[in-house]
N, C-alpha and C positions, 0 to 999 in steps of 0.2 A: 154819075147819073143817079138821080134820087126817081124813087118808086112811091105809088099807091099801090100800101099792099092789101087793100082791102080791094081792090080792083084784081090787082094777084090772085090772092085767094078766089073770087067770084068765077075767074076763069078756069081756076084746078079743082077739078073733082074730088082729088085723095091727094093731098099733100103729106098726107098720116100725119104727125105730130110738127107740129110748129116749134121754135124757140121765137120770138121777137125782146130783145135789148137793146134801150137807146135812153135819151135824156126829153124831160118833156118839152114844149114848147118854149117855157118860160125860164128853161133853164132851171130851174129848181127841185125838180125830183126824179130821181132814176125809173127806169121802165123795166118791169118784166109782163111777159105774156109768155103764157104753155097752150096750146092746145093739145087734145087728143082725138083723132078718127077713128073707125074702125067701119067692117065690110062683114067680120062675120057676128054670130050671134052674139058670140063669145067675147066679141071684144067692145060690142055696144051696149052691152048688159055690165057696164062701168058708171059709176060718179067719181068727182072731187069731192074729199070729204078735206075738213079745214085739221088742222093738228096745231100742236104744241108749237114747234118750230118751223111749219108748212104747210104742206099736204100731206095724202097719201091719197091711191086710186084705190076702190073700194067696191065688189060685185051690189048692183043695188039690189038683184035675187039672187043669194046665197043659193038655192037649189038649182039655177039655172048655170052654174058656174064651172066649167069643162075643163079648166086646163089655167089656173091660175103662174103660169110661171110666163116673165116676159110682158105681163099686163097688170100683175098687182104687186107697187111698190110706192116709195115716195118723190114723185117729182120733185118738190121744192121743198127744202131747207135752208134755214136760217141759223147761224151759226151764233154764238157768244159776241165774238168781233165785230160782228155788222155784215159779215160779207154775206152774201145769199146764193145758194147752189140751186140749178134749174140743171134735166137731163129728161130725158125719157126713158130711163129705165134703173137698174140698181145700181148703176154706177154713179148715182149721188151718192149714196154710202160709201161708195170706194174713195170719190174727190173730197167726202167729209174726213174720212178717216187717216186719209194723207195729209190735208192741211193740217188735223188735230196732231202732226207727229211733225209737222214743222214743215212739211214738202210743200211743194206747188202743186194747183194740182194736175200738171202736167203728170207729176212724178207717178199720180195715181190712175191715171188713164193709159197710162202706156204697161199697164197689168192688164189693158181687157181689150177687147176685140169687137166688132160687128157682133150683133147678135145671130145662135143659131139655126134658124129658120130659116133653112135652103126651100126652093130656091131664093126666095129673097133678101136673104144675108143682109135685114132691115142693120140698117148703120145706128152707131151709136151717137145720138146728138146730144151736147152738153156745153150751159152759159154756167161762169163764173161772175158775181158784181160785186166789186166793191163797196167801202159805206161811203168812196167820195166820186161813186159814180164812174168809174173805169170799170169797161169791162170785156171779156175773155167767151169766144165762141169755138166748140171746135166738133168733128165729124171724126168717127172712126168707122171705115168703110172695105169693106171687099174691093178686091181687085175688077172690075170689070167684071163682079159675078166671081171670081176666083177666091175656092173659099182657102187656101193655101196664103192669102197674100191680104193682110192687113194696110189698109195705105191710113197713115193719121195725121190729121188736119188742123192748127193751130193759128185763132186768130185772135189780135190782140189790139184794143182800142183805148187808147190811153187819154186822148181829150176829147170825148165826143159831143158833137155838135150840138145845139138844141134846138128841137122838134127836127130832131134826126137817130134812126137806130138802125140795126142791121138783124136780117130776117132768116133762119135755117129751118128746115126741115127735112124729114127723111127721105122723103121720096119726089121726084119733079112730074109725077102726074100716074093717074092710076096704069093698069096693066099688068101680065102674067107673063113671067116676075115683074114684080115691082123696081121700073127703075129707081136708081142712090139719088140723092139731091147731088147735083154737078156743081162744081165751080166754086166760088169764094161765096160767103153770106150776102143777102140782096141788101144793097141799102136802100131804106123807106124813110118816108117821111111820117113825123108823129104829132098830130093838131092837136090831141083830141087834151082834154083842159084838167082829166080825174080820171082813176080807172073806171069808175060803171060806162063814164061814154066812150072810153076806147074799147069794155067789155064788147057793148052792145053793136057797134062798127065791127068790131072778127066776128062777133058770132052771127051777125045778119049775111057776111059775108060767104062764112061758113057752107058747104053741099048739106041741103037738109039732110038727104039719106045718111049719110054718112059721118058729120058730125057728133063727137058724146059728152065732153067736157070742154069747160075754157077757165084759167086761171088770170086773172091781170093783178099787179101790185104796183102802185105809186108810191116810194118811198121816199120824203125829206130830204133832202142832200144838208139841208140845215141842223135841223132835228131828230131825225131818223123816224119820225111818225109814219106810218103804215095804212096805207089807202085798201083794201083788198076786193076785189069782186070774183064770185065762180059762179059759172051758170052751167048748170046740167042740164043734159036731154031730158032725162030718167028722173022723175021725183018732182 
């Protein structure tokens, strides 16, 4: 079964952080999309700022800034190879640094855990894309809330369809604790023609209150040329 995830999203208030990776309609360029949410001060007082090889998330008041760990790092990297690392949190450094020593980066996720922030032991999501358009989702998650019990989640997409991706996030709707996203990644469907219009479809979709950043990249599967849109709250 295929999904409108902008329909998705309009129905969830706090998905927290998105991954969306798929192929575009026409078949010819790979899809990445990150979003990020937040609820308190702390963590809407965020941009995407653009980098060298990515992003990074970035306090847009430095004095308003309480507690930088777990919210300021680099979602997305782009590697020498072609391949492109998406996560929400530092463990792209950890999948970069395994791939740079030849591992998968399986090899490098199975060193980390859920993040810790009881009670909501928020899961750790993270896409892997290749430069020929395969690509790799996965979830490292609490037990049922049990912070004793790591459970990690591997999925792997080797010919994916076009104007087809599949969708994670951290959480399946707000609440205290925040429930883990359940289940295997949602597949969605993907029309939209260039990243500014698939930007502007997540982020209209998006909970005003609680939306703070959106990342989208359309890359070449010919070329490797780089489409990139980020729209912030903040600035």
């Amino acid at each position: 079964m295929i999904h409108d995830l902008c329909a998705l999203l309009r129905e969830n208030s706090y998905p927290g952080r998105g991954i969306l990776l798929g192929r575009s309609a026409d078949g010819k360029h790979s899809v990445i999309a990150y979003f990020i949410m937040g609820r308190s001060e702390n963590s809407r007082n965020r941009v995407f700022e653009a980098t060298e090889d990515g992003i990074r998330t970035k306090a847009f008041d430095e004095s308003r800034m309480t507690d930088p760990s777990l919210i300021i790092y680099h979602p997305v990297r782009r590697l020498d190879s072609g391949v492109t690392i998406v996560t929400n949190g530092d463990q792209t450094d950890t999948i970069r640094d395994a791939m740079a020593e030849g591992h998968c980066y399986r090899h490098g996720l199975h060193s980390r855990t859920f993040e810790p922030d009881a009670p909501n032991y928020t899961p750790r999501i993270s896409g892997v894309v290749l430069p020929d358009g395969k690509y790799a989702l996965s979830i490292l998650k609490s037990l049922d809330g049990d912070p004793a019990c790591c459970c990690r989640y591997f999925y792997e997409y080797e010919a994916p369809a076009p104007g087809s991706g599949h969708f994670i996030s951290t959480y399946q709707g707000d609440g205290d604790p925040l429930p883990s996203f359940a289940g295997e990644p949602i597949r969605v469907k993907l029309t939209a023609s260039n990243a500014p219009t698939l930007a502007h479809e997540l982020w209209d979709s998006l909970n005003g209150d609680n939306k703070v950043a959106l990342f989208v990249r359309y890359t070449s599967l010919e070329t490797g040329r780089l489409e990139t849109s980020i729209i912030n709250k903040l600035g």
